[in-house]
C-alpha positions as CSV (number, residue, x, y, z in Angstrom):
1,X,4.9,9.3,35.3
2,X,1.7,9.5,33.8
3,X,0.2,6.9,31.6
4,X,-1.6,8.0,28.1
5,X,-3.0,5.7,26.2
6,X,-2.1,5.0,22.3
7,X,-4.7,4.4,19.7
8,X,-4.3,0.8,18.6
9,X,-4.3,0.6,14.8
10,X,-4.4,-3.4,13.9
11,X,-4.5,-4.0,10.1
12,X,-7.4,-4.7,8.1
13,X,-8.7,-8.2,8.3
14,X,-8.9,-9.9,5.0
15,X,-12.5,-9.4,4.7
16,X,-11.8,-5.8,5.6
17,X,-9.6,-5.6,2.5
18,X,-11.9,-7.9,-0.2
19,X,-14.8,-4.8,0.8
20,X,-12.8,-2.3,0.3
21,X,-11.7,-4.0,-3.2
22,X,-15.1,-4.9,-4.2
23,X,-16.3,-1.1,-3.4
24,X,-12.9,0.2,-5.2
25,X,-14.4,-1.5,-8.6
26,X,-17.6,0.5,-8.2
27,X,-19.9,-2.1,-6.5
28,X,-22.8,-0.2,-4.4
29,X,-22.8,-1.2,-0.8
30,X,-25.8,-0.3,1.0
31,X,-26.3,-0.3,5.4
32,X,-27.8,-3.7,4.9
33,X,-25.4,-5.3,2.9
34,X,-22.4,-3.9,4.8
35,X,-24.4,-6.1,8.0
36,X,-24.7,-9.2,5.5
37,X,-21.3,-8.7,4.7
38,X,-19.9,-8.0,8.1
39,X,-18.2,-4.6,7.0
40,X,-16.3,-3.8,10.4
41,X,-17.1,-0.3,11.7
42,X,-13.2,0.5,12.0
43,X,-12.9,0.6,8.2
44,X,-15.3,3.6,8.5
45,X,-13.8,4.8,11.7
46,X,-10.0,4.8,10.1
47,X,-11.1,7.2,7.3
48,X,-11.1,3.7,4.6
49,X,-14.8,4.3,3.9
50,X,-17.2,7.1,3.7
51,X,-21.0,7.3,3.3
52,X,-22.6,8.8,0.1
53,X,-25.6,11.2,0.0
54,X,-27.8,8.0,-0.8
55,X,-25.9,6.6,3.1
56,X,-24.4,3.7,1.0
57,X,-20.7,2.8,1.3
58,X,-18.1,4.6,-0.9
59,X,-14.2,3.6,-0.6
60,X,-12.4,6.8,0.3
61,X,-8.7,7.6,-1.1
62,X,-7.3,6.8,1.9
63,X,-9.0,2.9,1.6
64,X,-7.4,3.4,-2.1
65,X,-4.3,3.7,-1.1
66,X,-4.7,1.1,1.4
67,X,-5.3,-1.3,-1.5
68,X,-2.9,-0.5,-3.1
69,X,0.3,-0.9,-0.5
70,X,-1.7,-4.4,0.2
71,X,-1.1,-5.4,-3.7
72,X,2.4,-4.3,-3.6
């Protein structure tokens, strides 16, 4: 039987969910602050995050939703 692998889809750290929160309330987020910040890659990977024409860090409606479940 062959073996396929599954994507493994662990849920955003806390600090994965105050970024996307912080960006959801309109707060710019540039390359070098995502670093300071330790933005994980997998936010922008999973579709949570997206990168505006000026390449900083926008929350996505998919990260909005996100949020959102997390607050319920």
């Amino acid at each position: 039987m062959p073996h396929t692998q599954t994507p493994v889809h662990d849920d955003p750290t806390v600090d994965e969910l105050e970024a996307l929160k912080r960006l959801e309330m309109g707060e710019a987020l540039s390359i070098p602050e995502a670093l300071h910040r330790h933005l994980s890659g997998r936010l922008l990977e999973y579709g949570y995050v997206a990168r505006d024409t000026r390449n900083e860090f926008v929350i996505t409606p998919k990260g909005r939703t996100l949020i959102r479940r997390q607050d319920s």
